[in-house]
C-alpha positions as CSV (number, residue, x, y, z in Angstrom):
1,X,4.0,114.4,-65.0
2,X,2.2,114.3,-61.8
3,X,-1.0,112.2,-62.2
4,X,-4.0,110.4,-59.7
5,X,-4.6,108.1,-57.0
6,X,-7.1,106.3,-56.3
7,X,-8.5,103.4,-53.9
8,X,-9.0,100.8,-56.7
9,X,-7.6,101.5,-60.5
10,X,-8.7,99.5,-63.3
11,X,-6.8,98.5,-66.3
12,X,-8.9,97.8,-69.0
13,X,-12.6,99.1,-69.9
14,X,-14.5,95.9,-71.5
15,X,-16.8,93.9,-68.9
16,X,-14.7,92.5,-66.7
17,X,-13.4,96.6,-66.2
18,X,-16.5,98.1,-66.4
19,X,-18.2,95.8,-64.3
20,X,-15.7,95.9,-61.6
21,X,-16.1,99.9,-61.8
22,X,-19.7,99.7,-61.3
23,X,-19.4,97.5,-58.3
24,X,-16.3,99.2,-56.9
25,X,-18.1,102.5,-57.3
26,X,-21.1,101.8,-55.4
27,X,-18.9,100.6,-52.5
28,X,-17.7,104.2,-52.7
29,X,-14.3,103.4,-53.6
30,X,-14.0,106.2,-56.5
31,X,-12.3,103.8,-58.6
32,X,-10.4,105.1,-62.0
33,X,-10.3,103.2,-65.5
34,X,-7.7,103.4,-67.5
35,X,-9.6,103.0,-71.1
36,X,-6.7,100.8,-72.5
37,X,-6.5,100.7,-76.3
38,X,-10.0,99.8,-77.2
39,X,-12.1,101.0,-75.2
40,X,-14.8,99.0,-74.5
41,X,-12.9,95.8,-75.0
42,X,-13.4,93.2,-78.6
43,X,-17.3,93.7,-77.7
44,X,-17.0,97.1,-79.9
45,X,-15.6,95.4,-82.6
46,X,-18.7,93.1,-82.7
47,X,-21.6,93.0,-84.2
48,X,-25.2,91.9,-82.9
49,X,-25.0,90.2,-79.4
50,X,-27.9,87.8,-78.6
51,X,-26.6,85.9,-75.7
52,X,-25.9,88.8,-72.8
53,X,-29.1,88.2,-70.3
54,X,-31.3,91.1,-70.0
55,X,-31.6,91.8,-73.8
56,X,-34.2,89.6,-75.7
57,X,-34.1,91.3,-78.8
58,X,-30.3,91.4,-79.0
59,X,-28.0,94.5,-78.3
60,X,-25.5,95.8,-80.4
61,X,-21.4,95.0,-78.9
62,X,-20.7,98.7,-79.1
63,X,-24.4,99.5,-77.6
64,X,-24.0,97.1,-74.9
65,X,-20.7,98.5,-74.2
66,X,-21.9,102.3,-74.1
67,X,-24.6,101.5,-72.1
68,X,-22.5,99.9,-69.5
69,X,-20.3,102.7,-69.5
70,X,-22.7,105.1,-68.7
71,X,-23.6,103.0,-66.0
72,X,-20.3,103.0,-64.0
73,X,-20.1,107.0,-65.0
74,X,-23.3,107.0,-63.2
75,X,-22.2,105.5,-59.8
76,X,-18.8,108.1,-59.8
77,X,-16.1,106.2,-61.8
78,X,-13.4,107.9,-63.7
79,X,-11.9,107.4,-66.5
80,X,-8.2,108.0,-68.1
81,X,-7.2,107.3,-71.8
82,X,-4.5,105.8,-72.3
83,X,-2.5,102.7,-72.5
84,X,-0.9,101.4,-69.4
85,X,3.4,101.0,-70.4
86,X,5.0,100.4,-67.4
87,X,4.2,99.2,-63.8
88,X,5.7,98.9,-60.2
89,X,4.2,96.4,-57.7
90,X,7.0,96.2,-55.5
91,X,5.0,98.6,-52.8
92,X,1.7,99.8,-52.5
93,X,0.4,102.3,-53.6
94,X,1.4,100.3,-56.7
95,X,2.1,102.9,-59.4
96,X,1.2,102.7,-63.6
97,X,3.1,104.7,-65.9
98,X,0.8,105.7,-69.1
99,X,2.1,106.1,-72.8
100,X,1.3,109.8,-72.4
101,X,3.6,110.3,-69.3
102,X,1.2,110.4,-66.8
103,X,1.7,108.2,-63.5
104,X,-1.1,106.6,-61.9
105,X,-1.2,105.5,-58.4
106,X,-3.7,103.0,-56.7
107,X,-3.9,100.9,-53.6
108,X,-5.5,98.2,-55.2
109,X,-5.3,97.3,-59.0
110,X,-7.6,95.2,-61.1
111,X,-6.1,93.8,-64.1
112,X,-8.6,93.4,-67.1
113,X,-7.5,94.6,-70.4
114,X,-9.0,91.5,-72.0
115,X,-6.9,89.2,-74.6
116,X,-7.0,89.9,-78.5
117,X,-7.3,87.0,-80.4
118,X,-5.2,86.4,-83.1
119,X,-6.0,87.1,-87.0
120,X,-4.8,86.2,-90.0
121,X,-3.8,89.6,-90.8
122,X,-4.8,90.1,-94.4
123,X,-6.7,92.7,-95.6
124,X,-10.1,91.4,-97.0
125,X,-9.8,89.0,-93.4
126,X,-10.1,92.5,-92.1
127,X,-13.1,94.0,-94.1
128,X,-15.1,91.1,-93.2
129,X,-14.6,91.3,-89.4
130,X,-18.1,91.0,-87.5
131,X,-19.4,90.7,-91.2
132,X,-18.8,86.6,-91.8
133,X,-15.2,86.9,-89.7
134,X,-15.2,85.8,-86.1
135,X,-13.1,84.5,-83.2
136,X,-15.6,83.0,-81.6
137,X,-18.0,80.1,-82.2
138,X,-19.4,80.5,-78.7
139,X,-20.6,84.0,-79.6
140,X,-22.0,84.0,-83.2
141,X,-22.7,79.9,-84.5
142,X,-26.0,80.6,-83.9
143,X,-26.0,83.6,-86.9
144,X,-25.3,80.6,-89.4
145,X,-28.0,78.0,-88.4
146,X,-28.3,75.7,-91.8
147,X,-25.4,77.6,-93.8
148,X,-21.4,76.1,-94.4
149,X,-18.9,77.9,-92.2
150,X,-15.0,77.4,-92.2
151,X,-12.8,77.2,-89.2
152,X,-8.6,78.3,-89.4
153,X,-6.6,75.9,-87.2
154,X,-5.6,72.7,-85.9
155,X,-5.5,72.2,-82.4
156,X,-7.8,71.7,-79.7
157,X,-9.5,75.0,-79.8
158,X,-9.9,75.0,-83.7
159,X,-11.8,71.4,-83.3
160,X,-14.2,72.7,-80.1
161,X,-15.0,75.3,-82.4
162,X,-15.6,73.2,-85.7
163,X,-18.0,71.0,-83.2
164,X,-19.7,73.8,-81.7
165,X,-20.3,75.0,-85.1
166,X,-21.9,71.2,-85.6
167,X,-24.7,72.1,-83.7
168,X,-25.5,75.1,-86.0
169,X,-24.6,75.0,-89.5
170,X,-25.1,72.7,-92.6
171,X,-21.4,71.7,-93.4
172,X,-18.0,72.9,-91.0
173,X,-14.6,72.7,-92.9
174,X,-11.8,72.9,-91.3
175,X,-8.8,74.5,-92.9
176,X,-5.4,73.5,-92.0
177,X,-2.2,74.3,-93.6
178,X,-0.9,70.9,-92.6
179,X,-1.9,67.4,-93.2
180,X,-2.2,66.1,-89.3
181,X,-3.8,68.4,-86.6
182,X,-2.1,69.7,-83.8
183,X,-5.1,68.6,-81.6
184,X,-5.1,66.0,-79.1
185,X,-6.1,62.4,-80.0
186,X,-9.4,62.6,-78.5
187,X,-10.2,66.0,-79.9
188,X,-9.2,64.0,-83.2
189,X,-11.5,61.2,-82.6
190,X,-14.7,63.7,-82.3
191,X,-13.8,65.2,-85.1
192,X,-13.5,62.7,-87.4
193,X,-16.6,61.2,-86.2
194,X,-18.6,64.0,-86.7
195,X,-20.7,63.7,-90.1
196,X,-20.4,67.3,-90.6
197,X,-17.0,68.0,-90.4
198,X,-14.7,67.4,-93.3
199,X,-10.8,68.5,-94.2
200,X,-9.3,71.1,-96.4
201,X,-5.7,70.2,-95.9
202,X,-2.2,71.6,-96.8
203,X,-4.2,74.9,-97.4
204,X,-4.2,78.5,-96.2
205,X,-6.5,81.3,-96.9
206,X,-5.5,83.5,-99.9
207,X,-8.8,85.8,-99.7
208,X,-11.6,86.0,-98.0
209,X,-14.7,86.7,-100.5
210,X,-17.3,88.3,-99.7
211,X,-20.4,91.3,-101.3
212,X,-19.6,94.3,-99.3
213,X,-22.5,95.0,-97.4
214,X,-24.0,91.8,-96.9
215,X,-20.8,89.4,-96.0
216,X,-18.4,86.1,-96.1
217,X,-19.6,84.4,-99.2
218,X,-16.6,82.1,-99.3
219,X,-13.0,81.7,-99.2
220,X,-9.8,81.3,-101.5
221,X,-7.6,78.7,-101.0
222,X,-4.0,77.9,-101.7
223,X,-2.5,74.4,-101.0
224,X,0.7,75.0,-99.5
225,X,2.5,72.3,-101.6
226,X,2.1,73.1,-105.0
227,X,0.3,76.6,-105.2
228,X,-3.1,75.5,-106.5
229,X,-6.2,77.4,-105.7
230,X,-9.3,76.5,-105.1
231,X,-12.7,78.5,-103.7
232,X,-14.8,76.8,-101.0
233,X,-18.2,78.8,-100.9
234,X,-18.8,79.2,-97.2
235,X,-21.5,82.2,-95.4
236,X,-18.9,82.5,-92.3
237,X,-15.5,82.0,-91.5
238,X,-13.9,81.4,-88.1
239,X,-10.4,81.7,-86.9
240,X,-9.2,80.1,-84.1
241,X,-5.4,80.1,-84.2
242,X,-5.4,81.0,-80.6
243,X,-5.7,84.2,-78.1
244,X,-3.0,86.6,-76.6
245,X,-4.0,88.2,-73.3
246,X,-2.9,91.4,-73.0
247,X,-0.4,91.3,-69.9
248,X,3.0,91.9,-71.3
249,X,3.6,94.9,-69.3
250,X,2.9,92.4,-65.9
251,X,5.3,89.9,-67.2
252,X,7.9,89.2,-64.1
253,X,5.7,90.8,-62.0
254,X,2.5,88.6,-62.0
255,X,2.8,84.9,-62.1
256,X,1.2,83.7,-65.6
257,X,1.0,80.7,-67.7
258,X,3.2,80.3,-70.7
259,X,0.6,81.9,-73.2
260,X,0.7,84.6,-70.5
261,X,-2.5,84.0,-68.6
262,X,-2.5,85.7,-65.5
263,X,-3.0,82.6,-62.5
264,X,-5.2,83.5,-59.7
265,X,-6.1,81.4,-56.7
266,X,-8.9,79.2,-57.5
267,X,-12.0,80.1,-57.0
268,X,-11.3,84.2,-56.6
269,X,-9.6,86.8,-58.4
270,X,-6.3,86.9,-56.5
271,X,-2.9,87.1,-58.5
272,X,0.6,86.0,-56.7
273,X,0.7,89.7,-55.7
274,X,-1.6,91.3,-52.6
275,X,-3.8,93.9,-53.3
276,X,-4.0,92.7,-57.1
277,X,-6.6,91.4,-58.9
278,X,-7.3,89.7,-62.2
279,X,-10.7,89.7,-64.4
280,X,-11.8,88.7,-67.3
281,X,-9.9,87.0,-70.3
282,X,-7.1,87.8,-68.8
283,X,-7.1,84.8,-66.7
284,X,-10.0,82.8,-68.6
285,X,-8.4,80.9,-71.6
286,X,-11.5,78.5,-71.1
287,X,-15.0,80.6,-71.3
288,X,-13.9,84.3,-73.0
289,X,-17.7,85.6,-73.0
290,X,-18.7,89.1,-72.0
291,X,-21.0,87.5,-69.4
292,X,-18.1,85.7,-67.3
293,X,-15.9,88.5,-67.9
294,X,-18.5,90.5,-66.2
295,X,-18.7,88.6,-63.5
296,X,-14.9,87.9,-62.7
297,X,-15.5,91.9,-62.5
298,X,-17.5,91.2,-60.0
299,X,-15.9,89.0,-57.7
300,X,-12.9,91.4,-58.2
301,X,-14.5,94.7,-57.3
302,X,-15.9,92.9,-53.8
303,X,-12.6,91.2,-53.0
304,X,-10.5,94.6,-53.8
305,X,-12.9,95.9,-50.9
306,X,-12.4,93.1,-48.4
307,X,-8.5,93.6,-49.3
308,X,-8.7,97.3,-48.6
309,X,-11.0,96.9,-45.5
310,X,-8.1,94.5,-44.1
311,X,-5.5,96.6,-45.0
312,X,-7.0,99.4,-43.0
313,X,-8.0,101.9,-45.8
């Protein structure tokens, strides 16, 4: 099936994507989007956003999202839906194969479909999401200012976010389905320190309880050992049991980390190939906010026009 080409395609549509399309766009490079999966990126599955500059009162994620959609429509971008399934970077053009057949072409590719973080999986964990669930303290421990919140995990990242949540809220519990952490000794030593924090170990979340409507108001517990459940009244619930970056179709062709983090020269965008790029969380397993993504979209979208200036196009 005989698809487009373009001067700079886009995989991926949250802010690293759309931001990169806006700049790309007015450098008159006609770039095209491939929407991904979720359009929009995890901002449309989240609530009330308070921390993106330019919006004192707050914006909503899908709001924010739309609006910055519109924005890159505005300047000429294009869009395609789909999801990207295979890819050849051997030769530029490089060429993307989509799951509906089509083939895309492009002499300069920006990788930023985002990473999804990971879930429990279970169903009222679900119904809760953006309602009392979240992946990220960074984003929402400001919503629970002087109320208990739980975190899910045990290594570094589970313990940054059980201090960050410190700042905020009255009482942080950290639930861990072992009796020692994962995290290393310093992380440990802040931890325990912390007057906050405190322990639920050997446990695992059976249900996540909440009033529909309103939100979390706590969590079932099972201890791993012998069965027994318990219910620890918390107003939010955060899970941090790690991120996946969504790059398995550029495995063996992009040099990553072993989580699959695309590596990029420091201090730009550039991947191990020429001519590709990489914003957004698909190379930040340190920040993950809309407002660097956006501006790894950035620095992409100039440097995809430097690269195609060089090259002669």
């Amino acid at each position: 099936m005989p698809g487009k080409h373009a001067k700079v395609v886009i995989v991926g549509s949250g802010p690293a994507g759309l931001t990169a399309a806006i700049y790309a766009a007015r450098a008159n490079l006609q770039p095209l989007v491939v929407e991904g999966l979720q359009p929009g990126g995890q901002l449309t599955i989240t609530t009330d956003v308070e921390n993106y500059p330019g919006f004192p009162e707050g914006v909503t994620g899908p709001e924010l999202m739309d609006r910055t959609r519109k924005q890159a429509e505005r300047f000429g971008t294009e869009f395609v839906s789909g999801d990207v399934v295979k890819v050849d970077l051997a030769q530029r053009p490089f060429t993307l194969a989509l799951d509906g057949g089509e083939a895309i072409t492009g002499d300069t590719l920006i990788v930023a479909a985002g990473a999804t973080a990971h879930y429990l999986g279970t169903p009222s964990e679900t119904r809760y999401r953006g309602r009392g669930v979240s992946a990220c303290a960074t984003c929402d421990g400001f919503f629970y200012r002087g109320k208990p919140v739980a975190v899910v995990g045990g290594g570094d990242t589970a313990l940054e976010e059980a201090l960050h949540l410190a700042h905020f809220a009255s009482a942080v519990t950290v639930i861990h389905r072992r009796g020692e952490l994962r995290a290393s000794r310093y992380m440990q030593e802040r931890a325990h320190k912390d007057p906050k924090l405190s322990f639920a170990w050997h446990s695992v979340i059976a249900e996540v309880l909440g009033v529909e409507g309103k939100g979390v108001t706590g969590v079932r517990l099972r201890d791993v050992r012998d069965g027994a459940e318990r219910t620890l009244a918390v107003d939010g619930l955060f899970i941090a049991i790690g991120h996946q970056p969504n790059t398995g179709v550029f495995r063996g062709l992009l040099e990553m980390d072993e989580v699959g983090y695309l590596k990029v020269t420091p201090g730009s965008t550039r991947t191990s190939v020429a001519g590709v790029f990489a914003a957004g969380d698909v190379a930040d397993p340190v920040y993950r906010q809309a407002i660097t993504a956006a501006g790894t979209g950035c620095m992409a979208a100039i440097e995809a026009e430097r690269f195609l200036l060089t090259a002669g196009h």
